[in-house]
N, C-alpha and C positions, 0 to 999 in steps of 0.2 A: 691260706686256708689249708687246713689239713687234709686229704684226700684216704680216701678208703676202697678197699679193690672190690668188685662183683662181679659177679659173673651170671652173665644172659645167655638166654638163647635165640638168635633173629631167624631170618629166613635170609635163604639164598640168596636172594634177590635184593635184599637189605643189605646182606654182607658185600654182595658184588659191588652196589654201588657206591658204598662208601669205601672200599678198596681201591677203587676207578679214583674216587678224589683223593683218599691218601696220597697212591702213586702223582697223581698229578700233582700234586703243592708237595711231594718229599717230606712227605710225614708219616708217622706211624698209623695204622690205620684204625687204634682204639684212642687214638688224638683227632682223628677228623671225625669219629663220633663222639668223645666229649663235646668238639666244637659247635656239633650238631643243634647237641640237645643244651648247652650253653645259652645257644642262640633262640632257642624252643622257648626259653624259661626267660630270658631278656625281654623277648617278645610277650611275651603270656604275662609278665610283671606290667607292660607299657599299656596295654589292653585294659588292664585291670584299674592301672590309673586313668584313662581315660575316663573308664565309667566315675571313677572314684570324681573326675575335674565337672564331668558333666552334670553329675547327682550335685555337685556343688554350685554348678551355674544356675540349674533349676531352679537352689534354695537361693540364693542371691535376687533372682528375677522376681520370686515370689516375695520376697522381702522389698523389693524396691515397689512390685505393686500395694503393697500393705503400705508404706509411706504415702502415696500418691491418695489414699483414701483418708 
């Protein structure tokens, strides 16, 4: 995947803490905030399937009570 550079601006507090994890795994510290928000958006796609499996269970049950009539 091709990547593209930006530039943010966080707070203090945000930079502190993701500098704190860099140092500690020896990594760059705009590598432990990609992996942040990597993980942000893994997460926020699995959610989204959920709903997506569970809107599909609904129509399945709803269907299986329509056979039983």
């Amino acid at each position: 995947m091709a990547t593209k550079r930006t530039n943010i601006s966080l707070s203090e507090e945000i930079l502190d803490y993701y500098q704190d994890i860099a140092d500690s795994m020896g990594i760059p510290r705009n590598s432990a905030i990609v992996m942040a928000l990597k993980t942000y958006m893994d997460q926020q796609k699995s959610l989204q399937m959920g709903d997506v499996y569970k809107n599909m269970k609904e129509l399945v049950d709803k269907l299986e009570l329509n056979k039983k009539d």
